[in-house]
KOLDOBA-606101 format. One record per residue (C-alpha): residue number from 1; x, y, z. Coordinates in nm, 4 decimals. Layout:
NUM / X / Y / Z
...
***
This chain:
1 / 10.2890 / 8.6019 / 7.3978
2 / 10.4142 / 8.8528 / 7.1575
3 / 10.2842 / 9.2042 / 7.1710
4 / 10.5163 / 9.3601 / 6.9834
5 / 10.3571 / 9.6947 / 6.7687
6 / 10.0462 / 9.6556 / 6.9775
7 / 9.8363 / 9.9857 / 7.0219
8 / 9.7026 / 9.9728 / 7.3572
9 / 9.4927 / 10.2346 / 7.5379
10 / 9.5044 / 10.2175 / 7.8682
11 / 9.2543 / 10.4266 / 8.1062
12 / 9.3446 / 10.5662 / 8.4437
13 / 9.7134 / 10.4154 / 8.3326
14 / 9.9335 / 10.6792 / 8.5897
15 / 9.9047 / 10.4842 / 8.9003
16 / 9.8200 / 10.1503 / 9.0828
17 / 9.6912 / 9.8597 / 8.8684
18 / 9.6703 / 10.0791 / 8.5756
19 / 10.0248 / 10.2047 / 8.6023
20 / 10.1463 / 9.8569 / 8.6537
21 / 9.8852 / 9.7253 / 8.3100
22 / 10.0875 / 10.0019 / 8.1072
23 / 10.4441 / 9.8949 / 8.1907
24 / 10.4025 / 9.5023 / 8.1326
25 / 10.2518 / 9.6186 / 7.7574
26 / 10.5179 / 9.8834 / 7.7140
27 / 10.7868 / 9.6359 / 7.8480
28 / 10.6901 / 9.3843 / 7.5469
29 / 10.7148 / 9.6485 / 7.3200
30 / 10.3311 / 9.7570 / 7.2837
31 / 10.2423 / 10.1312 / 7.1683
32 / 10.0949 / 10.2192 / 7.5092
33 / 9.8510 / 10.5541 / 7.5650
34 / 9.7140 / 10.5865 / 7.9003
35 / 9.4951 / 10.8255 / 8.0543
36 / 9.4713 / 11.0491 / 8.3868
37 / 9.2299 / 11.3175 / 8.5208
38 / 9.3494 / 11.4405 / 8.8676
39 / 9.6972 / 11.2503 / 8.8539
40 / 9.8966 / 11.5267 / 8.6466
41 / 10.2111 / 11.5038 / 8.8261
42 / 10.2469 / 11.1422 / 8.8503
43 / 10.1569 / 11.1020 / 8.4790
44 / 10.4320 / 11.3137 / 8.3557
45 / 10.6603 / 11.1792 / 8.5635
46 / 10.5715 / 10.7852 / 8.4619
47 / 10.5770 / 10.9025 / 8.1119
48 / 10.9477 / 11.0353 / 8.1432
49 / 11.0026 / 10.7137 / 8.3389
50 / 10.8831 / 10.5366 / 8.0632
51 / 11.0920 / 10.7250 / 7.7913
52 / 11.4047 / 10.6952 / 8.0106
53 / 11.3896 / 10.3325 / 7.9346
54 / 11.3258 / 10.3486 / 7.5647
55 / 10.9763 / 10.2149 / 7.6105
56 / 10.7100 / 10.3432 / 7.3655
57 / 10.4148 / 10.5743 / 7.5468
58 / 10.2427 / 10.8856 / 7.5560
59 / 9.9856 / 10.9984 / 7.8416
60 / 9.6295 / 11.1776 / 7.7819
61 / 9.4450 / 11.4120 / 7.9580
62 / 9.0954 / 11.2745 / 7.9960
63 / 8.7862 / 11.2652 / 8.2073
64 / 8.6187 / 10.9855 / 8.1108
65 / 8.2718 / 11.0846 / 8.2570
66 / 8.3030 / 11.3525 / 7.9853
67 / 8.0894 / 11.1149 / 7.6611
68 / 8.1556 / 11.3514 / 7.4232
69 / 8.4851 / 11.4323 / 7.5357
70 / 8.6052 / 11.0658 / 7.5711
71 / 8.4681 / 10.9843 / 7.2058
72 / 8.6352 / 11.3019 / 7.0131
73 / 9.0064 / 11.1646 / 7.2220
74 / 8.9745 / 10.7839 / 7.0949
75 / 8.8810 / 10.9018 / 6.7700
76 / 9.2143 / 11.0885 / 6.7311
77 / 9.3741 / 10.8543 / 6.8724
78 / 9.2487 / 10.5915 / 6.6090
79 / 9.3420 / 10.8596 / 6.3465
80 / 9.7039 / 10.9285 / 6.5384
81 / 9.7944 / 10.5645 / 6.5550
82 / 9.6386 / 10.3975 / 6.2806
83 / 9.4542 / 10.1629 / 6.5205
84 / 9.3691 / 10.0902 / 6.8891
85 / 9.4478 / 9.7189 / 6.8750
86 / 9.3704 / 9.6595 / 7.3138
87 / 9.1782 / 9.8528 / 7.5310
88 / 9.2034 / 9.7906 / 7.9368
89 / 8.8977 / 9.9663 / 8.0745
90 / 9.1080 / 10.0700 / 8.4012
91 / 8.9954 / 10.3895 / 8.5252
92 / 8.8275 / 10.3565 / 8.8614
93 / 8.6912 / 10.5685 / 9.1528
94 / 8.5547 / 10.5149 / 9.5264
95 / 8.3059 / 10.7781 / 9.7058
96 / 8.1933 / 10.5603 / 10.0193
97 / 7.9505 / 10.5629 / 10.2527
98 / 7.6606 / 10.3898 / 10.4286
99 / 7.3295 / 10.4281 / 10.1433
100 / 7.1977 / 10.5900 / 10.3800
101 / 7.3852 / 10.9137 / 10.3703
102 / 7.5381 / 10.8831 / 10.0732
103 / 7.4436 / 11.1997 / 9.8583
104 / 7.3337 / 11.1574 / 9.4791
105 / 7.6716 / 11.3328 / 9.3730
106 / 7.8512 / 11.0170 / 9.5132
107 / 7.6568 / 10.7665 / 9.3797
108 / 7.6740 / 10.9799 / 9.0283
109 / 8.0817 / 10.9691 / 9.0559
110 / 8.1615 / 10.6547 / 9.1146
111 / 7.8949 / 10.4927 / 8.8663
112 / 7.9458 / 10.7436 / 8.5889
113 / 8.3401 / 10.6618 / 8.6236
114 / 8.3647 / 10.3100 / 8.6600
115 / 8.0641 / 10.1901 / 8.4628
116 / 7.9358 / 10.4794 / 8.1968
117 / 8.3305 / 10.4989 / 8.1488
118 / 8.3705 / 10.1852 / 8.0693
119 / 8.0447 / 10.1877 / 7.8087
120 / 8.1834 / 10.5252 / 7.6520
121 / 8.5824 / 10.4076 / 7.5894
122 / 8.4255 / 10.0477 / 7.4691
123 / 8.1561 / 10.2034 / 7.2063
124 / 8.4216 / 10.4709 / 7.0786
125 / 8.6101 / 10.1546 / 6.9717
126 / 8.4178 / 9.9159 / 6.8422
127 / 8.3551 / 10.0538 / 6.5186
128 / 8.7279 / 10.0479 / 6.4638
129 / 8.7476 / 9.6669 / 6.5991
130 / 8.4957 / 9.5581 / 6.3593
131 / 8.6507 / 9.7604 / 6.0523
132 / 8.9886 / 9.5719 / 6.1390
133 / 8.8199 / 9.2254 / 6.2088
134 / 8.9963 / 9.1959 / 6.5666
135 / 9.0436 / 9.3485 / 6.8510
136 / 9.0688 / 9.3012 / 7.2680
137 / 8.8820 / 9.5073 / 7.5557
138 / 8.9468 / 9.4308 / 7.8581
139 / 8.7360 / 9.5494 / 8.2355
140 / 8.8606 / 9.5988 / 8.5924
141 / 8.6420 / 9.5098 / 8.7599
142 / 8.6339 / 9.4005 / 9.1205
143 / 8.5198 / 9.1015 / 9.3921
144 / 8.3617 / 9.4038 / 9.5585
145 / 8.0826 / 9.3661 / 9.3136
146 / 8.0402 / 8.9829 / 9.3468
147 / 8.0463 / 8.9675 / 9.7147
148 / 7.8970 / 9.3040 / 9.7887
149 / 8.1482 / 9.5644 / 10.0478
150 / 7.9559 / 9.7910 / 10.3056
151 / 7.9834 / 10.0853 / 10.2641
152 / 8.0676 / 10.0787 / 9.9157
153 / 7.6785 / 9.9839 / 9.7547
154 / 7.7761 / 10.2540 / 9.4791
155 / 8.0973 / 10.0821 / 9.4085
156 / 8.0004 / 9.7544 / 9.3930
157 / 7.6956 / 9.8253 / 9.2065
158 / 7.9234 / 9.9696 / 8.9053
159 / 8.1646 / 9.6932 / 8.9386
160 / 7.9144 / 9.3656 / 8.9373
161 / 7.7934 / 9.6144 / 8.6104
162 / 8.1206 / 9.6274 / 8.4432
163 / 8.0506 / 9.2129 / 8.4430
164 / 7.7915 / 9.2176 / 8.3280
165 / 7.8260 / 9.4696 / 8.0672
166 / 8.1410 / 9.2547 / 7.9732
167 / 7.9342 / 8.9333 / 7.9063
168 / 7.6606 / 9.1133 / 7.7488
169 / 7.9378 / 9.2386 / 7.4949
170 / 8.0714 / 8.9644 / 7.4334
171 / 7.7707 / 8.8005 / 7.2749
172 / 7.7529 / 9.1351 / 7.0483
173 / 8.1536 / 9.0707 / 6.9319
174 / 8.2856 / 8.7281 / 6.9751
175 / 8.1912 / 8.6552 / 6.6348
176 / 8.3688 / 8.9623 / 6.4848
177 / 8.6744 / 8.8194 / 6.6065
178 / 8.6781 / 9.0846 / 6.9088
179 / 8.7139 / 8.9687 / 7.2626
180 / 8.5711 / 9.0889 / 7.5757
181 / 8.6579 / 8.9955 / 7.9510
182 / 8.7043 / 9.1311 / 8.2783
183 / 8.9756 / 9.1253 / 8.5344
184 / 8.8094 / 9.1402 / 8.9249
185 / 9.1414 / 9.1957 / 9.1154
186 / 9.0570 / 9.1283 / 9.4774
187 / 9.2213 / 9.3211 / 9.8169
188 / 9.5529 / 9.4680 / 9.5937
189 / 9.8310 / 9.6805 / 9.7252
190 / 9.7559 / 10.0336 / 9.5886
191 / 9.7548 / 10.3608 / 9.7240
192 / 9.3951 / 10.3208 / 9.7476
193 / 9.4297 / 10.0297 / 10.0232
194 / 9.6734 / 10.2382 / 10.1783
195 / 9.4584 / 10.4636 / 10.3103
196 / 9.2741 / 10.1989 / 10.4832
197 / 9.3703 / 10.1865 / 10.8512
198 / 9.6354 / 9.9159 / 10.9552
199 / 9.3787 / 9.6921 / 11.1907
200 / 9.1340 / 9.6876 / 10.8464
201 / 9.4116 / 9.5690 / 10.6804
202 / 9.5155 / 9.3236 / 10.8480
203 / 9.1403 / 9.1715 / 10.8866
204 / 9.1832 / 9.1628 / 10.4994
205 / 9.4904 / 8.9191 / 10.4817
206 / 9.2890 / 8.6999 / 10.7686
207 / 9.0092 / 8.6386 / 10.4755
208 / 9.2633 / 8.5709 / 10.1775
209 / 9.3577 / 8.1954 / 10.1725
210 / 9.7444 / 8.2936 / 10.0580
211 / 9.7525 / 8.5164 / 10.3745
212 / 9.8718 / 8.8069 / 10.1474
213 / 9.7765 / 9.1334 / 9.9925
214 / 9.8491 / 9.1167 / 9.6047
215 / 10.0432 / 9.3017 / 9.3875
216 / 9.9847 / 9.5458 / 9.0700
217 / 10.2235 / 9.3030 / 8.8678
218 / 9.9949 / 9.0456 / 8.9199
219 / 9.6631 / 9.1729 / 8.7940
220 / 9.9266 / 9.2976 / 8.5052
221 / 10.0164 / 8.9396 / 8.4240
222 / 9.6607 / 8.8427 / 8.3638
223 / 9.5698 / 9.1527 / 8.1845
224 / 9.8660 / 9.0494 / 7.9570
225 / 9.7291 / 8.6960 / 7.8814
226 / 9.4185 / 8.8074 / 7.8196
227 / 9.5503 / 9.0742 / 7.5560
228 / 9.7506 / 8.7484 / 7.3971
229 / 9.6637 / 8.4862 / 7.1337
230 / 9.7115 / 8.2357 / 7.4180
231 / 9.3742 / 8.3524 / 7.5326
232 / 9.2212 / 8.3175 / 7.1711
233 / 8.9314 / 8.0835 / 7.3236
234 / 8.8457 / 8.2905 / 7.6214
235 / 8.5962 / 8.4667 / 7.5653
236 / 8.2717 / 8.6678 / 7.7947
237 / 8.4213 / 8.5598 / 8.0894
238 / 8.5518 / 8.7461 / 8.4623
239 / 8.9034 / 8.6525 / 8.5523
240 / 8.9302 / 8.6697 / 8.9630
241 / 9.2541 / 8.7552 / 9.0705
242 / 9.2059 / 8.7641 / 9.4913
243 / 9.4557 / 8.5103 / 9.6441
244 / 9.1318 / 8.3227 / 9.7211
245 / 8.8934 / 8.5159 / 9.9620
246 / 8.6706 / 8.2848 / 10.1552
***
């Protein structure tokens, strides 16, 4: 599984899943940019982390809600590096509420982050992909969006999208030698499911076959086979990742 001199962009890369996405490519000696918006402090400190330990990476300022914004940052970082040879569409937020008081600003948020995000990182790269004749995008997704999470109609509705969108382009790329799939991690241990109260929590692990929540490192480890020629024949498809909900 060598990703050695990789360039690998990963989105909303300074905490949970994405955090743990950008030190398993670092760690096998990938090129790894990541992006933040509101996480300032933790990105400069995972970035020194990062550094301390001789591992190759650089963090970005970015809203990716911002189109033009996002496009004008991948194209420098195309012209920086050379190449963007994986990208991990990471970058995720939650607004929730019942439909019926959620305000259109919510609903906005969430969909414009986690789905128009996803659309705006993948078309900024293609072009590239297709110059090169390869290249590997990855989605987080979610099983919010294929088992549907009340309270959360906004959230699931831009993660059983992200799906979607992934199969859709997939039929566009496979035969440009350009891969698409999606990663729906299920009930993971992130600061995000921290702040869900302990009695939620443990009604959670009761639905999970394995009786646990999972881990960061183990989305990671898919991402990271995904991104590798062992997954050459893999294509269109949503990897679930959820210790087996019932």
């Amino acid at each position: 599984m060598s990703l050695t001199d990789k360039v690998v962009l990963v989105t909303g890369g300074a905490k949970g899943i994405g955090k743990e996405i950008v030190r398993h490519f670092a760690l096998r000696g990938s090129y790894v940019l990541f992006t933040y918006n509101n996480s300032e402090v933790e990105a400069i400190n995972f970035e020194t982390e990062l550094r301390r330990e001789g591992l190759r990476s650089r963090r970005i300022h970015l809203d990716i809600t911002d189109h033009s914004s996002t496009t004008q940052t991948i194209e420098n970082v195309i012209k920086e590096t050379g190449a963007i040879d994986i990208l991990v569409n990471n970058a995720g937020t939650t607004k929730d509420n019942f439909l019926m008081f959620m305000d259109e600003h919510s609903w906005d948020k969430v969909i414009d982050t986690n789905l128009k995000g996803t659309f705006t990182c993948s078309k900024a790269v293609i072009p590239f992909m297709i110059s090169q004749k390869s290249g590997i995008i990855i989605n987080i997704s979610s099983v919010a969006g294929q088992m549907g999470v009340s309270g959360q109609t906004n959230y699931c509705a831009s993660k059983s999208g992200v799906d979607g969108f992934t199969r859709a382009l997939s039929t566009e790329l496979a035969g440009k030698n350009i891969r698409v799939n999606s990663v729906a991690p299920g009930y993971i241990s992130t600061e995000m499911l921290d702040k869900v109260p302990e009695k939620i929590r443990r009604h959670f692990k009761e639905k999970i076959a394995c009786r646990r929540i999972g881990t960061p490192e183990e989305i990671a480890k898919v991402v990271l086979f995904l991104a590798s020629d062992d997954a050459s024949y893999i294509h269109g498809q949503t990897i679930t990742v959820d210790g087996g909900i019932g």
